[in-house]
DSSP file (Angstrom, degrees, kcal/mol; ACC not computed):
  #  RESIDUE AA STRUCTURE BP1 BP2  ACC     N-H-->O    O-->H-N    N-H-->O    O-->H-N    TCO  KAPPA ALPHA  PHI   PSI    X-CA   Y-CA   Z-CA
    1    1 A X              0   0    0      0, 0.0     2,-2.5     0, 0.0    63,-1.0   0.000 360.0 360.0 360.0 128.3    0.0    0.0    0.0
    2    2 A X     >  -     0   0    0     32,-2.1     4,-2.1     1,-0.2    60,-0.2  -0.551 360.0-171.8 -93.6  98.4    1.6    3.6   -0.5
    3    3 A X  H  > S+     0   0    0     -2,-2.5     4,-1.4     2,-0.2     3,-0.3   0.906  73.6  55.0 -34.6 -61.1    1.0    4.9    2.6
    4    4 A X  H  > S+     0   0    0      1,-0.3     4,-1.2    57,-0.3     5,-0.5   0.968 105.5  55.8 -47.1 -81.8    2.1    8.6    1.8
    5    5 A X  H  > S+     0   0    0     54,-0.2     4,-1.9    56,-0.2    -1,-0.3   0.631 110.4  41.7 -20.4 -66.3   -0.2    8.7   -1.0
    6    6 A X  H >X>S+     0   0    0     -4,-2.1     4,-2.7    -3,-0.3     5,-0.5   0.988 113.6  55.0 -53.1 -77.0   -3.5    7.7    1.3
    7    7 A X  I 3X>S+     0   0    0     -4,-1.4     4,-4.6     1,-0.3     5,-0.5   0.828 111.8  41.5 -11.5 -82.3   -2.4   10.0    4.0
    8    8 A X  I 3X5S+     0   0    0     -4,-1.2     4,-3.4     1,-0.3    -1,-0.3   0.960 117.0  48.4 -29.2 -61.0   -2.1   13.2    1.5
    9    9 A X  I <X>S+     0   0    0     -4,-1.9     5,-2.3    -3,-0.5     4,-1.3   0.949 116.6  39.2 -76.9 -16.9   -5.1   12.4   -0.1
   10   10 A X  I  <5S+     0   0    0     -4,-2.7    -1,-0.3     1,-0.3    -2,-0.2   0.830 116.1  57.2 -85.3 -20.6   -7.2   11.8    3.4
   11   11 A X  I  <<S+     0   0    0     -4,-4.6    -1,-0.3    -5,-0.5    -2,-0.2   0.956  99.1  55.9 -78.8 -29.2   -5.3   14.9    4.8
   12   12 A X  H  <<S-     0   0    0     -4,-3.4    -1,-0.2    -5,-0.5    -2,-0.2   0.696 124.6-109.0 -82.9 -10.0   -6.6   17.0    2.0
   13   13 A X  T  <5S+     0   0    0     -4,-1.3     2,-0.2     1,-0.6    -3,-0.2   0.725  73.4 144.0 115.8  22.3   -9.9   16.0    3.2
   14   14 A X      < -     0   0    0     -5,-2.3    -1,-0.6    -6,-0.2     2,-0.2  -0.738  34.5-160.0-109.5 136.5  -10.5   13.2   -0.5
   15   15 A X     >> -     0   0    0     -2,-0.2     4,-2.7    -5,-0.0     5,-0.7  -0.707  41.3 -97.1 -93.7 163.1  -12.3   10.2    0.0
   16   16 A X  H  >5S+     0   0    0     -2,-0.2     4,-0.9     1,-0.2     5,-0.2   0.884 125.0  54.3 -55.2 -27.8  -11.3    7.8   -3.2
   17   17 A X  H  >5S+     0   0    0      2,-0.1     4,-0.9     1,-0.1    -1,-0.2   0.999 111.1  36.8 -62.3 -56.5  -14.1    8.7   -4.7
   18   18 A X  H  >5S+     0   0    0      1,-0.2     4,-1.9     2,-0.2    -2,-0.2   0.830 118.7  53.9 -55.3 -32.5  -13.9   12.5   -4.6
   19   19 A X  H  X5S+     0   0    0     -4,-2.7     4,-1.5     1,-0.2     5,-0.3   0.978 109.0  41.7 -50.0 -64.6  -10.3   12.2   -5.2
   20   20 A X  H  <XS+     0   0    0     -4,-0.9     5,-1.3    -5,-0.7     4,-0.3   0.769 116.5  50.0 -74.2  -8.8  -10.1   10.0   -8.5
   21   21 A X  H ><5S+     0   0    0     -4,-0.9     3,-0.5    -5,-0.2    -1,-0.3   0.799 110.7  55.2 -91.1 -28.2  -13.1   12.1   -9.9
   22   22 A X  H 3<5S+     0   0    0     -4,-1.9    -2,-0.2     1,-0.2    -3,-0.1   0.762 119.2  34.6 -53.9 -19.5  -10.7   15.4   -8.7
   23   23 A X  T 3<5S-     0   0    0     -4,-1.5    -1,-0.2     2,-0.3    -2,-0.2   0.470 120.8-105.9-134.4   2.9   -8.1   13.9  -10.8
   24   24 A X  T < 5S+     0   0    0     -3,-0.5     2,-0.3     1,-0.4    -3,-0.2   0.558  76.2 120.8  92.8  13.3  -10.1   12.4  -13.7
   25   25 A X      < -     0   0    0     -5,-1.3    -1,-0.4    -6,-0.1    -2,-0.3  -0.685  66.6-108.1-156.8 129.0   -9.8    8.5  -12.8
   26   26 A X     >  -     0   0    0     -2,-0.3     4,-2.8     1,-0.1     5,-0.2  -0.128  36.1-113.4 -65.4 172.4  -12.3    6.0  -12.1
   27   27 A X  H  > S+     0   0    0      2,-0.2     4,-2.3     1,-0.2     3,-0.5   0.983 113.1  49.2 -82.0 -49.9  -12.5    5.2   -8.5
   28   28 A X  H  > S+     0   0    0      1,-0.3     4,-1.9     2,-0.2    -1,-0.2   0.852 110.2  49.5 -42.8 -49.5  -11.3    1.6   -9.1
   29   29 A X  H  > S+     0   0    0      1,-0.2     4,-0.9     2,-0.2    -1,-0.3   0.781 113.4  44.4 -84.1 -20.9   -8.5    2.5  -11.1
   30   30 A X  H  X S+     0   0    0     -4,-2.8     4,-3.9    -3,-0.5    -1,-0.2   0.727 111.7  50.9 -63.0 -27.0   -7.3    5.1   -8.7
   31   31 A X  H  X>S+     0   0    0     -4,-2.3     4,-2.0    -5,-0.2     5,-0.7   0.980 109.8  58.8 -68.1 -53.5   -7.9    2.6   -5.3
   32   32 A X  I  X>S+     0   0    0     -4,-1.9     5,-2.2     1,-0.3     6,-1.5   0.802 109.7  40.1 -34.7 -53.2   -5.7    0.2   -7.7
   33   33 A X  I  <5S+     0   0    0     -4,-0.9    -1,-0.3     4,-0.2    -2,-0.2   0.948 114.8  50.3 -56.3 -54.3   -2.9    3.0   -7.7
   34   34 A X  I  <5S+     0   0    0     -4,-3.9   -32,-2.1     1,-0.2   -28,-0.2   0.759 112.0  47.9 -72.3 -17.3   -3.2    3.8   -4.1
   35   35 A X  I  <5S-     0   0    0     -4,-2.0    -1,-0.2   -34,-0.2    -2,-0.2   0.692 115.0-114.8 -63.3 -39.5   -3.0    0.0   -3.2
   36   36 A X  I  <<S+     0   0    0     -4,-1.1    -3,-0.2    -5,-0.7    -2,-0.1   0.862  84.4 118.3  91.5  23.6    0.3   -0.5   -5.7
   37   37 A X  S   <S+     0   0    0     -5,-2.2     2,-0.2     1,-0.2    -4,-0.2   0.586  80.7  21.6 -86.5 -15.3   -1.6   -2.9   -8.1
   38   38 A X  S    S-     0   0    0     -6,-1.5    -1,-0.2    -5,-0.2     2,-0.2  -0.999  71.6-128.0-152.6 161.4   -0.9   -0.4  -10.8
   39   39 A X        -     0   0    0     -2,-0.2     2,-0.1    -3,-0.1    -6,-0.1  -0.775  30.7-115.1-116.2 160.8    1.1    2.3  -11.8
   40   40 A X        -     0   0    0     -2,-0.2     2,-0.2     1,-0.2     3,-0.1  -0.229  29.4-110.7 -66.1 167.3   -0.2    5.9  -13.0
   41   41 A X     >  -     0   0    0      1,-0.1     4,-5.8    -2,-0.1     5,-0.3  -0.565  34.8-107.7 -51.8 151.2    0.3    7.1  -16.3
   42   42 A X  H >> S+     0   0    0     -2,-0.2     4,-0.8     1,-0.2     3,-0.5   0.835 121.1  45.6 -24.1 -80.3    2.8   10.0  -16.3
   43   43 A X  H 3> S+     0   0    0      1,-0.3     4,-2.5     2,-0.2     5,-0.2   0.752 111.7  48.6 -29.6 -52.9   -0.1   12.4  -17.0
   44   44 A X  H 3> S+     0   0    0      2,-0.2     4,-1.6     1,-0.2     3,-0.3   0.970 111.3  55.6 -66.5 -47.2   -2.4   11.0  -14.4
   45   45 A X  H <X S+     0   0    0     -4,-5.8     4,-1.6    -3,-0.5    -2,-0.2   0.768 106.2  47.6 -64.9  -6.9    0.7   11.2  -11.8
   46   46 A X  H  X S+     0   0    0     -4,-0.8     4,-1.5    -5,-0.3    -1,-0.2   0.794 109.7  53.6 -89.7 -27.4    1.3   14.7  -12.4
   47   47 A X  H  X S+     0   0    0     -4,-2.5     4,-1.5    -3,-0.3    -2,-0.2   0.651 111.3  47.1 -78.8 -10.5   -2.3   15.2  -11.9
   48   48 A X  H  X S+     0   0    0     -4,-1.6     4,-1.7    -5,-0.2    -2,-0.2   0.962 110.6  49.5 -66.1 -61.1   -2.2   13.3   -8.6
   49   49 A X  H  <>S+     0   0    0     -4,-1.6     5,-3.5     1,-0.3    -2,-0.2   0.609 109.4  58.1 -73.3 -19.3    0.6   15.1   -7.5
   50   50 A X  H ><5S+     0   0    0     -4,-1.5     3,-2.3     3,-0.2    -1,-0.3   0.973 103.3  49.0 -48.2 -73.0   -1.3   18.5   -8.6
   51   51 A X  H 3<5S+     0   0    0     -4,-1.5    -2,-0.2     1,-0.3    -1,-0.2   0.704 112.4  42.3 -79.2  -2.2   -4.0   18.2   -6.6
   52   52 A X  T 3<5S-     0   0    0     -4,-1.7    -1,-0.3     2,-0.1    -2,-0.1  -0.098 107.7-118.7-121.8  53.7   -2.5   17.4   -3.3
   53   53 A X  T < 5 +     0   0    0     -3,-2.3     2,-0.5     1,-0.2    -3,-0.2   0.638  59.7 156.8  24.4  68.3    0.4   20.2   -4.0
   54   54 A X      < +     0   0    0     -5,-3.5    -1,-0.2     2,-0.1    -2,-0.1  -0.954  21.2 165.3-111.6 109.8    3.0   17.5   -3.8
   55   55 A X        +     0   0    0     -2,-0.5    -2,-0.1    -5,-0.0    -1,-0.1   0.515  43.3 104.9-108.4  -0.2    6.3   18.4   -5.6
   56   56 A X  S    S-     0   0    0      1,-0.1     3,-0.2    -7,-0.1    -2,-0.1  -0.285  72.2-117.8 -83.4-172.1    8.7   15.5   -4.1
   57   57 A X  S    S+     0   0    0      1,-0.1     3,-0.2     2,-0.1    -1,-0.1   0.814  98.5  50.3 -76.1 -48.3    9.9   12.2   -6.0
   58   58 A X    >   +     0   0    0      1,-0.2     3,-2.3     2,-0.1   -54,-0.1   0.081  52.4 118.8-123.7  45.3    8.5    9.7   -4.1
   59   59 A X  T 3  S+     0   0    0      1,-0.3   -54,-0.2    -3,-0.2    -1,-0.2   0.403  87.3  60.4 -66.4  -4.6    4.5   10.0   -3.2
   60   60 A X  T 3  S+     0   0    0     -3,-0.2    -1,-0.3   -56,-0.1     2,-0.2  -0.036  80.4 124.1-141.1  18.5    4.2    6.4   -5.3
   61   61 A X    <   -     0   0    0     -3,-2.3     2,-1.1   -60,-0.0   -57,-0.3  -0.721  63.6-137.8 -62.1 132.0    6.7    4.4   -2.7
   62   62 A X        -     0   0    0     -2,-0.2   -60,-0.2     1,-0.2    -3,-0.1  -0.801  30.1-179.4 -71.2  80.7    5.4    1.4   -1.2
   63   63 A X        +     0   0    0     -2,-1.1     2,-0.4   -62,-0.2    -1,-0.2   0.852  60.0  36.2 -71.9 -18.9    6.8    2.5    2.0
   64   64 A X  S    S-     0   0    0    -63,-1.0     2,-0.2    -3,-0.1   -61,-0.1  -0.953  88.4-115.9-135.4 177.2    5.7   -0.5    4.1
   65   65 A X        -     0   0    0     -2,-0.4     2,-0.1     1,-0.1    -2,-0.0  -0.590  36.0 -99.4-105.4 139.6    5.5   -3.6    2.9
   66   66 A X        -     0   0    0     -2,-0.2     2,-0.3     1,-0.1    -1,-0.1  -0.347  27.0-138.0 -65.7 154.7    1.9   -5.6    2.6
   67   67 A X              0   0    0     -2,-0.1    -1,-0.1     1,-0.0     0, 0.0  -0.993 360.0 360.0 -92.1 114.2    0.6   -8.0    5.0
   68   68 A X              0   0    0     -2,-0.3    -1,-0.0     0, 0.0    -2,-0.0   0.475 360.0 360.0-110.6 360.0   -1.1  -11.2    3.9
């Protein structure tokens, strides 16, 4: 799961629905991103990165490791 990435968007106050319609993405294919079953397209990551005024490198790290 990328943590950061959920964090941002719930700190900016986005459920995944309102988020991925903020950012032009179905809701599935954005939970799919924030989960780390797919990666964005460029375009769509700059438009992530847009709406939660995020300028670093690594907002799309699986910083902890899944549990199964």
């Amino acid at each position: 799961m990328r943590v950061k990435l959920r964090r941002l968007r719930e700190a900016h106050g986005y459920t995944q629905q309102t988020f991925s319609a903020a950012v032009g993405a179905s809701r599935t294919h954005y939970t799919q991103i924030e989960t780390g079953d797919k990666q964005p397209s460029l375009k769509l990551a700059l438009r992530i990165k847009r709406a939660l005024n995020y300028y670093g490198d690594d907002i799309f790290d699986n910083t902890m490791p899944v549990r199964k």
